[in-house]
C-alpha positions as CSV (number, residue, x, y, z in Angstrom):
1,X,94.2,95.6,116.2
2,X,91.7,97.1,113.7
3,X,93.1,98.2,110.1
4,X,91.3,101.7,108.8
5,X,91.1,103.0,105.4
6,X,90.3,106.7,104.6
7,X,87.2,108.0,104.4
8,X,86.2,111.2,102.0
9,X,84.8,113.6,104.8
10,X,84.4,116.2,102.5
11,X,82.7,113.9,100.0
12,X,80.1,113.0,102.9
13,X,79.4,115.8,104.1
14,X,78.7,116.9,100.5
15,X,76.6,114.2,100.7
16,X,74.8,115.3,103.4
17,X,74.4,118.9,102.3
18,X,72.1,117.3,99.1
19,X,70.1,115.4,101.0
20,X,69.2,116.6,104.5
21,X,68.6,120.0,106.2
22,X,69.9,118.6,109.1
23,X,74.2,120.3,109.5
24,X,76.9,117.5,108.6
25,X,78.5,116.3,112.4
26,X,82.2,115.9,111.2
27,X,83.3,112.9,111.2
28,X,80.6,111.1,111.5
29,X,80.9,109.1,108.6
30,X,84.7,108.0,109.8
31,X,83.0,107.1,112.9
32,X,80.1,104.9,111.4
33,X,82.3,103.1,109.3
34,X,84.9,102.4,111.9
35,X,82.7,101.1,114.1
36,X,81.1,98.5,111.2
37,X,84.8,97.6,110.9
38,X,85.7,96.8,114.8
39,X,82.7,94.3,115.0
40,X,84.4,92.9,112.3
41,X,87.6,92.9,114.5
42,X,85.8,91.6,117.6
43,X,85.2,88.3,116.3
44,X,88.7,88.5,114.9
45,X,89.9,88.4,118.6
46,X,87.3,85.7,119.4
47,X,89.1,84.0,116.4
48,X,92.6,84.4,118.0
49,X,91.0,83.0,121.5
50,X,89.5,80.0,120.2
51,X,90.8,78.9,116.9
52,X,94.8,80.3,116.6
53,X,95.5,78.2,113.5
54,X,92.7,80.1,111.6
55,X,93.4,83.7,112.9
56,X,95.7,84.6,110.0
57,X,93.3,83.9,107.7
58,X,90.9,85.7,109.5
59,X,93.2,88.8,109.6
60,X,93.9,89.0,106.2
61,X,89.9,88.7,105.6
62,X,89.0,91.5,107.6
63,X,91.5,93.7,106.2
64,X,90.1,92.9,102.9
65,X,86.3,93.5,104.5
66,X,87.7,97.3,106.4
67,X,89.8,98.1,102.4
68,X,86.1,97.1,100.7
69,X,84.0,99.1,103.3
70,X,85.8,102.1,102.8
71,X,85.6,102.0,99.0
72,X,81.9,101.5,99.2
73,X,81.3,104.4,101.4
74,X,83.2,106.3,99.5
75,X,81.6,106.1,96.3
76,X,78.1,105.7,98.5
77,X,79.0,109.2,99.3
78,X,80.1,110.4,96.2
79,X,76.9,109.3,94.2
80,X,74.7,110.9,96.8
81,X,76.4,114.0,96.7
82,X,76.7,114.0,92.6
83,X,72.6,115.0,92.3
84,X,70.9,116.9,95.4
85,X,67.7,116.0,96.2
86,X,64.2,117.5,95.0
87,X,63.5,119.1,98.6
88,X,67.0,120.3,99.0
89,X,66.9,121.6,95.2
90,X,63.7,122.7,94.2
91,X,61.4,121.7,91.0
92,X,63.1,124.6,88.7
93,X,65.3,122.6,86.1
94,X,65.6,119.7,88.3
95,X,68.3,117.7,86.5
96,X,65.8,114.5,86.2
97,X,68.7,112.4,84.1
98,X,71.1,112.9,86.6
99,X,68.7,111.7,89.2
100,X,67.8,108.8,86.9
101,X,71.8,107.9,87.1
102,X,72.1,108.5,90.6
103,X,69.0,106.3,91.0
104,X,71.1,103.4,88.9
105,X,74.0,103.1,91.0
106,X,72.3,103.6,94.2
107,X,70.8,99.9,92.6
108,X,74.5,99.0,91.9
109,X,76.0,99.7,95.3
110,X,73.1,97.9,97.1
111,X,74.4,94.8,95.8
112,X,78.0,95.8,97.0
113,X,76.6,96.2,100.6
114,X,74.7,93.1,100.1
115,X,78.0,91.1,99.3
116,X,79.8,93.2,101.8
117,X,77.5,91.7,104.5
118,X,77.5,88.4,103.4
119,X,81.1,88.6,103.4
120,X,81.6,89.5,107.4
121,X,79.4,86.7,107.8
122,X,82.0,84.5,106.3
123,X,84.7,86.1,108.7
124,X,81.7,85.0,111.6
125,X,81.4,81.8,109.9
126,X,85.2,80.9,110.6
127,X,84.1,80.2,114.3
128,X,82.0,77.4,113.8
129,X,83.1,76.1,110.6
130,X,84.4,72.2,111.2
131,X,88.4,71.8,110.8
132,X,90.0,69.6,108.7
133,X,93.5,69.3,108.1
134,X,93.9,69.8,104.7
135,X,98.0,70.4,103.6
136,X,101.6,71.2,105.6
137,X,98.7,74.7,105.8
138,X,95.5,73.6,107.9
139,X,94.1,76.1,105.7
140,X,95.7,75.4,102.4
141,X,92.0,74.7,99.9
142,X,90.4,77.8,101.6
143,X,93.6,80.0,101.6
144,X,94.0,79.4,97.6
145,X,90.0,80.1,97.4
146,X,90.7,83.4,99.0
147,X,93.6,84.3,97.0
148,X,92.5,83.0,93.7
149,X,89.0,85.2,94.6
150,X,91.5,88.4,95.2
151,X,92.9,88.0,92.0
152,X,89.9,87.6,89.9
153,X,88.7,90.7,91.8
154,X,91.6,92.6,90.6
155,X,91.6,91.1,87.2
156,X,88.2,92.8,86.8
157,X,88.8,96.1,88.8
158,X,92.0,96.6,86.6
159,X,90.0,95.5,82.8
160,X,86.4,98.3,84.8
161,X,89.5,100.4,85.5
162,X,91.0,100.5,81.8
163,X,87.5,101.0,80.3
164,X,86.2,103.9,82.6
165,X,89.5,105.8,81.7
166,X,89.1,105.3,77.7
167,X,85.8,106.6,78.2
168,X,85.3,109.4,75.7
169,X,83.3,111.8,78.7
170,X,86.0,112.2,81.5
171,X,83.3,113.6,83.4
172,X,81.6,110.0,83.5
173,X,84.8,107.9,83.7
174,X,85.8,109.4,86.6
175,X,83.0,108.7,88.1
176,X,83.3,104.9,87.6
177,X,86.9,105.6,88.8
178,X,85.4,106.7,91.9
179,X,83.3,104.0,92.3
180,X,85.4,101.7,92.0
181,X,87.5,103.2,95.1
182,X,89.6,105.3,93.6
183,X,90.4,108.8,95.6
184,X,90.6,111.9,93.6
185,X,94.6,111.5,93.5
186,X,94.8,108.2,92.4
187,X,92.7,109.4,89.0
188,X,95.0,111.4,88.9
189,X,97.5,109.5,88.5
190,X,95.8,107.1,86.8
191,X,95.4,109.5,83.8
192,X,98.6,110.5,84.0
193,X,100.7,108.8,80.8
194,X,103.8,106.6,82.0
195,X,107.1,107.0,80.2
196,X,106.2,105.4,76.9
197,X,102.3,107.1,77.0
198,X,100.6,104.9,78.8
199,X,97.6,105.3,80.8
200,X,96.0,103.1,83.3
201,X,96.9,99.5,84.0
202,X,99.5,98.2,81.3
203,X,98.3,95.2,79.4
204,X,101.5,93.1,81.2
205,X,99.8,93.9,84.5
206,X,96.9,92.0,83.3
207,X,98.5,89.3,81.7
208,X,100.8,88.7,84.9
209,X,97.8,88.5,86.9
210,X,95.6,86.4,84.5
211,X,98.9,84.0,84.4
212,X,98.8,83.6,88.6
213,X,95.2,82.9,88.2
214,X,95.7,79.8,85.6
215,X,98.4,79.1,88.5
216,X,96.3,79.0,91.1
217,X,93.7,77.6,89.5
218,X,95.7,74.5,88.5
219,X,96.9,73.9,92.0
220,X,93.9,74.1,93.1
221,X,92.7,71.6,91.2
222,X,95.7,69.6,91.5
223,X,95.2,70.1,95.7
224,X,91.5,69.0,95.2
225,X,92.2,65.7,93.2
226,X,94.8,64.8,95.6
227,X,92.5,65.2,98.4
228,X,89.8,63.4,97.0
229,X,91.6,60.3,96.0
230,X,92.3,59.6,99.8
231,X,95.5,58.3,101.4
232,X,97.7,54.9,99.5
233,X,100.2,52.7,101.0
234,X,102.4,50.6,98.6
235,X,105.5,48.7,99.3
236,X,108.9,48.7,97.6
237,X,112.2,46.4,98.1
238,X,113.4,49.4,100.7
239,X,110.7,51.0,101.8
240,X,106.9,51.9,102.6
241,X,105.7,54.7,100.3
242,X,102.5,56.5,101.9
243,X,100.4,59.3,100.0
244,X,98.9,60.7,103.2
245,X,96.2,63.2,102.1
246,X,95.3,63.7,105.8
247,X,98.6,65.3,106.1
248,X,99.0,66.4,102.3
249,X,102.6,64.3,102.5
250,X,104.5,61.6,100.6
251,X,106.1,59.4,103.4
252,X,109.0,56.9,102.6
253,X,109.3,54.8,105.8
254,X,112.2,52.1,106.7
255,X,113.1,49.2,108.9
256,X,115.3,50.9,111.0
257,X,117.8,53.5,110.1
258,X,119.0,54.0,106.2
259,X,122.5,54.2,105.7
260,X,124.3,58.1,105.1
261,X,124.3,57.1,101.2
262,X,119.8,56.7,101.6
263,X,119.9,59.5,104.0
264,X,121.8,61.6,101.0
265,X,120.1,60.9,98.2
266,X,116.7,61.2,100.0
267,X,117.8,65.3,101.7
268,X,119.2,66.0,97.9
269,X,115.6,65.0,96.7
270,X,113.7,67.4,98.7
271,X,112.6,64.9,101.9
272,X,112.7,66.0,105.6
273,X,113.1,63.2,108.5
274,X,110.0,63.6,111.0
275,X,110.5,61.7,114.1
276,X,107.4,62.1,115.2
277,X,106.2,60.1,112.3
278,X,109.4,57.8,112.0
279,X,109.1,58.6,108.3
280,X,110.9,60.9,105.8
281,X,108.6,62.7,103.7
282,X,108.1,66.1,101.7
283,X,104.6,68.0,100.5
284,X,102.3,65.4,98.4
285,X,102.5,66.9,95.1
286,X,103.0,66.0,91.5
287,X,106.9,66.9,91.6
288,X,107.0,65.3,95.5
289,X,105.6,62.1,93.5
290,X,108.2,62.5,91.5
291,X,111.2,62.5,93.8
292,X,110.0,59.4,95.6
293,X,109.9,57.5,91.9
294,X,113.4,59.3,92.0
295,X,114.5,58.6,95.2
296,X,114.0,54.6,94.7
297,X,115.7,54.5,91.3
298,X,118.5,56.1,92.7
299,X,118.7,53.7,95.8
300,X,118.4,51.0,93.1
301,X,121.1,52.3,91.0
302,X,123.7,52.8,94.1
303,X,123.2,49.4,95.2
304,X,123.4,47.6,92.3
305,X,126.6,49.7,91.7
306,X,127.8,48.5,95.3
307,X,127.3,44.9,94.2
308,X,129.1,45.1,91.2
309,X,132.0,46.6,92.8
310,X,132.1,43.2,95.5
Protein backbone atom coordinates (compact mmCIF):
# COMPACT_ATOMS: atom_id res chain seq x y z
CA UNK A 1 0.00 0.00 0.00
CA UNK A 2 1.36 3.43 -1.03
CA UNK A 3 2.88 5.75 1.82
CA UNK A 4 1.87 9.75 1.21
CA UNK A 5 3.49 12.75 2.53
CA UNK A 6 1.78 16.22 2.64
CA UNK A 7 1.77 18.41 0.11
CA UNK A 8 1.59 22.50 0.56
CA UNK A 9 -1.69 23.14 -1.40
CA UNK A 10 -1.67 26.52 -0.49
CA UNK A 11 1.94 26.88 -1.41
CA UNK A 12 1.03 25.57 -5.00
CA UNK A 13 -1.55 27.18 -5.77
CA UNK A 14 0.49 30.28 -4.80
CA UNK A 15 2.54 28.99 -7.19
CA UNK A 16 0.30 28.87 -9.72
CA UNK A 17 -1.24 32.34 -9.14
CA UNK A 18 2.59 33.83 -10.19
CA UNK A 19 2.96 32.00 -12.96
CA UNK A 20 -0.22 31.30 -15.04
CA UNK A 21 -3.55 33.02 -15.73
CA UNK A 22 -4.95 29.83 -15.95
CA UNK A 23 -7.28 29.33 -11.97
CA UNK A 24 -5.44 26.76 -9.54
CA UNK A 25 -7.66 23.14 -9.80
CA UNK A 26 -7.29 22.15 -6.04
CA UNK A 27 -5.60 19.53 -5.40
CA UNK A 28 -4.01 19.05 -8.24
CA UNK A 29 -0.60 19.11 -7.11
CA UNK A 30 -1.60 16.25 -4.33
CA UNK A 31 -2.85 14.40 -7.21
CA UNK A 32 0.29 14.69 -9.60
CA UNK A 33 2.47 13.81 -7.00
CA UNK A 34 0.56 10.84 -5.78
CA UNK A 35 0.34 9.48 -8.82
CA UNK A 36 4.45 9.73 -9.46
CA UNK A 37 4.49 7.94 -6.14
CA UNK A 38 2.02 4.80 -6.96
CA UNK A 39 4.18 3.96 -10.10
CA UNK A 40 6.66 3.81 -7.66
CA UNK A 41 4.39 1.39 -5.68
CA UNK A 42 3.42 -0.69 -8.70
CA UNK A 43 6.66 -2.14 -9.26
CA UNK A 44 6.79 -2.48 -5.51
CA UNK A 45 3.95 -5.09 -5.82
CA UNK A 46 5.70 -6.56 -8.88
CA UNK A 47 8.60 -6.82 -6.34
CA UNK A 48 6.47 -8.73 -3.75
CA UNK A 49 5.27 -11.16 -6.75
CA UNK A 50 8.48 -12.05 -8.05
CA UNK A 51 11.29 -11.50 -5.76
CA UNK A 52 9.73 -11.76 -1.77
CA UNK A 53 13.16 -11.74 -0.17
CA UNK A 54 13.91 -8.22 -1.77
CA UNK A 55 10.40 -6.56 -1.11
CA UNK A 56 11.39 -5.10 2.28
CA UNK A 57 14.08 -3.43 0.86
CA UNK A 58 12.05 -2.29 -1.71
CA UNK A 59 9.45 -0.86 0.71
CA UNK A 60 11.66 0.96 2.76
CA UNK A 61 13.16 2.50 -0.62
CA UNK A 62 10.01 3.75 -1.92
CA UNK A 63 9.00 5.28 1.28
CA UNK A 64 12.28 7.13 1.18
CA UNK A 65 11.44 8.01 -2.83
CA UNK A 66 7.34 9.20 -1.72
CA UNK A 67 9.21 11.33 1.80
CA UNK A 68 11.83 12.89 -0.95
CA UNK A 69 9.09 13.64 -3.68
CA UNK A 70 7.12 15.53 -1.40
CA UNK A 71 9.97 17.68 -0.06
CA UNK A 72 10.92 18.48 -3.56
CA UNK A 73 7.54 19.61 -4.61
CA UNK A 74 7.20 21.42 -1.80
CA UNK A 75 10.00 23.67 -2.06
CA UNK A 76 9.47 23.39 -6.15
CA UNK A 77 6.43 25.19 -5.15
CA UNK A 78 7.53 27.45 -2.74
CA UNK A 79 10.45 28.92 -5.03
CA UNK A 80 7.97 29.43 -7.78
CA UNK A 81 5.64 31.13 -5.81
CA UNK A 82 8.53 33.40 -3.92
CA UNK A 83 8.84 35.77 -7.33
CA UNK A 84 5.80 36.08 -9.87
CA UNK A 85 6.41 36.07 -13.19
CA UNK A 86 7.08 39.11 -15.72
CA UNK A 87 3.56 38.46 -17.51
CA UNK A 88 1.72 37.95 -14.37
CA UNK A 89 3.66 41.04 -12.72
CA UNK A 90 4.32 43.56 -15.09
CA UNK A 91 7.79 45.56 -16.06
CA UNK A 92 7.14 48.33 -13.24
CA UNK A 93 9.81 47.59 -10.50
CA UNK A 94 10.15 44.06 -11.51
CA UNK A 95 12.18 42.67 -8.60
CA UNK A 96 15.04 41.44 -11.21
CA UNK A 97 17.35 40.02 -8.02
CA UNK A 98 14.67 38.03 -6.75
CA UNK A 99 14.14 36.56 -10.09
CA UNK A 100 17.87 36.07 -10.47
CA UNK A 101 17.47 33.83 -7.07
CA UNK A 102 14.53 32.20 -8.02
CA UNK A 103 16.38 31.43 -11.32
CA UNK A 104 19.37 29.75 -9.03
CA UNK A 105 17.37 27.28 -7.31
CA UNK A 106 15.11 26.42 -10.04
CA UNK A 107 19.09 25.11 -11.24
CA UNK A 108 19.36 23.53 -7.72
CA UNK A 109 16.17 21.59 -7.68
CA UNK A 110 16.68 20.30 -11.20
CA UNK A 111 19.41 18.23 -9.95
CA UNK A 112 17.06 17.04 -7.06
CA UNK A 113 14.52 15.79 -9.62
CA UNK A 114 17.38 14.49 -11.67
CA UNK A 115 18.50 12.23 -8.63
CA UNK A 116 14.97 11.73 -7.72
CA UNK A 117 14.50 9.93 -11.03
CA UNK A 118 17.49 8.05 -11.10
CA UNK A 119 16.61 6.88 -7.76
CA UNK A 120 13.03 5.11 -8.81
CA UNK A 121 15.03 3.64 -11.39
CA UNK A 122 17.07 1.91 -8.69
CA UNK A 123 13.70 0.71 -7.01
CA UNK A 124 12.92 -0.62 -11.00
CA UNK A 125 16.40 -1.86 -11.09
CA UNK A 126 15.69 -4.29 -8.05
CA UNK A 127 13.71 -6.60 -10.55
CA UNK A 128 16.39 -7.53 -12.70
CA UNK A 129 19.29 -7.09 -10.60
CA UNK A 130 21.20 -10.80 -10.17
CA UNK A 131 20.93 -12.32 -6.49
CA UNK A 132 23.51 -13.36 -4.50
CA UNK A 133 23.42 -14.44 -1.11
CA UNK A 134 25.47 -12.30 0.59
CA UNK A 135 24.96 -12.74 4.81
CA UNK A 136 22.23 -14.57 7.42
CA UNK A 137 20.42 -11.05 5.29
CA UNK A 138 20.28 -11.97 1.36
CA UNK A 139 20.46 -8.34 1.33
CA UNK A 140 23.07 -7.54 3.99
CA UNK A 141 26.04 -5.21 1.47
CA UNK A 142 23.12 -3.34 -0.18
CA UNK A 143 20.96 -2.99 3.03
CA UNK A 144 24.11 -1.23 4.92
CA UNK A 145 24.67 0.83 1.45
CA UNK A 146 21.22 2.12 1.91
CA UNK A 147 21.45 2.88 5.47
CA UNK A 148 24.85 4.21 5.56
CA UNK A 149 23.58 6.58 2.38
CA UNK A 150 20.43 7.67 4.86
CA UNK A 151 22.79 8.70 7.34
CA UNK A 152 25.15 10.71 5.36
CA UNK A 153 21.99 12.37 4.02
CA UNK A 154 20.96 13.36 7.34
CA UNK A 155 24.47 14.19 8.49
CA UNK A 156 24.31 16.89 5.82
CA UNK A 157 20.52 17.98 6.06
CA UNK A 158 21.19 18.44 9.86
CA UNK A 159 24.98 20.55 9.36
CA UNK A 160 22.49 22.79 5.74
CA UNK A 161 19.87 22.79 8.57
CA UNK A 162 22.18 24.39 11.45
CA UNK A 163 23.64 26.92 8.96
CA UNK A 164 20.40 28.20 7.23
CA UNK A 165 19.02 28.92 10.90
CA UNK A 166 22.36 31.00 11.97
CA UNK A 167 21.88 32.83 8.96
CA UNK A 168 21.87 36.51 9.87
CA UNK A 169 18.57 37.25 7.31
CA UNK A 170 15.69 35.02 8.64
CA UNK A 171 13.99 35.90 5.66
CA UNK A 172 16.69 33.88 3.56
CA UNK A 173 17.18 31.04 6.09
CA UNK A 174 13.94 30.09 6.10
CA UNK A 175 13.89 29.80 2.81
CA UNK A 176 16.73 27.14 2.79
CA UNK A 177 14.66 25.66 5.71
CA UNK A 178 11.98 25.24 3.25
CA UNK A 179 13.97 23.77 0.79
CA UNK A 180 15.22 21.50 2.52
CA UNK A 181 11.54 20.05 3.37
CA UNK A 182 10.84 21.75 6.21
CA UNK A 183 6.89 22.85 6.55
CA UNK A 184 6.24 26.26 8.06
CA UNK A 185 5.73 24.54 11.65
CA UNK A 186 8.66 22.63 11.74
CA UNK A 187 10.76 26.26 11.40
CA UNK A 188 9.06 26.96 13.78
CA UNK A 189 10.04 24.80 15.95
CA UNK A 190 13.22 24.68 14.80
CA UNK A 191 13.89 28.34 15.89
CA UNK A 192 12.40 27.79 18.89
CA UNK A 193 15.42 27.56 21.77
CA UNK A 194 15.36 24.10 23.85
CA UNK A 195 15.68 24.30 27.58
CA UNK A 196 19.30 25.32 27.85
CA UNK A 197 18.90 27.87 24.52
CA UNK A 198 19.43 25.85 21.89
CA UNK A 199 18.35 26.08 18.43
CA UNK A 200 18.30 23.61 15.75
CA UNK A 201 20.09 20.25 15.74
CA UNK A 202 22.25 19.93 18.98
CA UNK A 203 25.88 19.21 18.21
CA UNK A 204 25.32 15.50 20.11
CA UNK A 205 22.75 14.77 17.39
CA UNK A 206 25.44 15.15 15.00
CA UNK A 207 28.13 13.49 16.63
CA UNK A 208 25.71 10.41 17.39
CA UNK A 209 25.05 10.22 13.93
CA UNK A 210 28.64 10.83 12.51
CA UNK A 211 29.55 7.92 15.19
CA UNK A 212 26.85 5.29 13.39
CA UNK A 213 28.33 6.28 10.23
CA UNK A 214 32.17 5.31 11.28
CA UNK A 215 30.00 2.13 12.42
CA UNK A 216 28.59 1.33 9.53
CA UNK A 217 31.26 2.24 7.55
CA UNK A 218 33.57 -0.26 9.28
CA UNK A 219 31.19 -3.14 8.95
CA UNK A 220 30.97 -2.54 5.82
CA UNK A 221 34.23 -2.87 5.14
CA UNK A 222 34.70 -5.60 7.41
CA UNK A 223 31.49 -7.44 5.46
CA UNK A 224 33.32 -6.56 2.06
CA UNK A 225 36.81 -8.16 3.01
CA UNK A 226 35.15 -11.11 4.35
CA UNK A 227 33.33 -11.61 1.23
CA UNK A 228 36.11 -11.14 -0.91
CA UNK A 229 38.42 -13.49 0.66
CA UNK A 230 36.02 -16.45 -0.34
CA UNK A 231 35.07 -19.48 1.78
CA UNK A 232 38.27 -21.68 3.98
CA UNK A 233 38.11 -25.08 5.35
CA UNK A 234 40.75 -26.09 8.04
CA UNK A 235 40.86 -29.02 10.29
CA UNK A 236 41.38 -29.21 14.10
CA UNK A 237 41.87 -32.43 16.56
CA UNK A 238 37.77 -32.16 16.98
CA UNK A 239 36.47 -30.58 14.36
CA UNK A 240 36.11 -28.99 10.73
CA UNK A 241 36.13 -25.17 10.94
CA UNK A 242 34.48 -23.63 7.68
CA UNK A 243 34.43 -19.74 6.85
CA UNK A 244 31.53 -19.96 4.44
CA UNK A 245 31.22 -16.51 2.86
CA UNK A 246 28.41 -17.91 0.60
CA UNK A 247 26.43 -18.15 3.67
CA UNK A 248 28.36 -15.24 5.70
CA UNK A 249 28.82 -18.29 8.64
CA UNK A 250 31.56 -19.86 10.71
CA UNK A 251 30.72 -23.62 10.76
CA UNK A 252 32.34 -26.05 13.30
CA UNK A 253 31.34 -29.61 12.00
CA UNK A 254 31.85 -33.13 13.88
CA UNK A 255 32.02 -36.81 13.45
CA UNK A 256 28.91 -37.57 14.88
CA UNK A 257 27.35 -36.06 17.90
CA UNK A 258 29.59 -33.94 20.59
CA UNK A 259 29.01 -34.74 23.95
CA UNK A 260 26.55 -32.24 26.40
CA UNK A 261 30.02 -30.75 27.80
CA UNK A 262 30.89 -29.66 23.51
CA UNK A 263 27.33 -28.99 22.97
CA UNK A 264 27.70 -26.41 26.22
CA UNK A 265 30.54 -24.67 25.71
CA UNK A 266 29.71 -24.26 21.92
CA UNK A 267 25.61 -22.57 22.85
CA UNK A 268 27.53 -20.45 25.78
CA UNK A 269 29.86 -19.18 22.85
CA UNK A 270 27.22 -17.81 20.63
CA UNK A 271 26.79 -21.13 18.03
CA UNK A 272 23.39 -22.45 16.80
CA UNK A 273 23.10 -26.33 15.61
CA UNK A 274 21.63 -26.32 11.85
CA UNK A 275 20.55 -29.69 10.79
CA UNK A 276 20.14 -28.90 7.67
CA UNK A 277 23.79 -28.24 7.43
CA UNK A 278 24.88 -30.97 10.04
CA UNK A 279 27.05 -28.12 11.42
CA UNK A 280 26.97 -25.67 14.36
CA UNK A 281 27.74 -22.31 13.33
CA UNK A 282 27.11 -18.48 14.17
CA UNK A 283 27.37 -15.13 11.68
CA UNK A 284 31.18 -15.02 10.07
CA UNK A 285 32.43 -12.10 11.85
CA UNK A 286 35.54 -10.88 13.59
CA UNK A 287 34.02 -11.71 17.19
CA UNK A 288 32.32 -15.10 15.50
CA UNK A 289 36.13 -15.87 14.53
CA UNK A 290 36.80 -15.38 17.74
CA UNK A 291 34.53 -17.73 19.57
CA UNK A 292 35.51 -20.65 17.37
CA UNK A 293 39.43 -19.90 18.50
CA UNK A 294 37.42 -19.90 21.88
CA UNK A 295 35.39 -22.65 21.46
CA UNK A 296 38.48 -25.10 20.61
CA UNK A 297 40.66 -23.85 23.54
CA UNK A 298 37.93 -24.48 25.71
CA UNK A 299 37.31 -28.08 24.39
CA UNK A 300 41.06 -28.41 24.75
CA UNK A 301 41.13 -27.26 28.19
CA UNK A 302 38.14 -29.63 29.45
CA UNK A 303 39.63 -32.59 28.04
CA UNK A 304 42.83 -32.29 29.15
CA UNK A 305 41.22 -31.58 32.62
CA UNK A 306 39.17 -34.98 32.11
CA UNK A 307 42.52 -36.82 31.57
CA UNK A 308 44.16 -35.61 34.38
CA UNK A 309 41.33 -36.46 36.62
CA UNK A 310 41.66 -40.52 35.19
Amino acid sequence: MAKYYQINEAMAKAANDANSMSDYREGSATAEYRARVDKVYEIVEQIAKERPRLLERAEDMADRYSRKLAEYYNAHYRNEASCPSYLISGGANFPVRKKKRQNSRRDTLMERWQELEAYAGQIKHLLTMPLHILSGDDNAIEMLEEKLADLKEMQEKMKATNRAIRMKDTSAGDEALGDLGFSSDQIKKLRKPDSIGRVGFPDYELSNNNANIHRLEARLEELKKTKAAGTTETECEFCRIIENTDLMRIQLVFDGKPDMEVRDILKANGFHWAPSLNAWQRTLTSNGKSAAKRVIEQIKTMQSAQEGGN
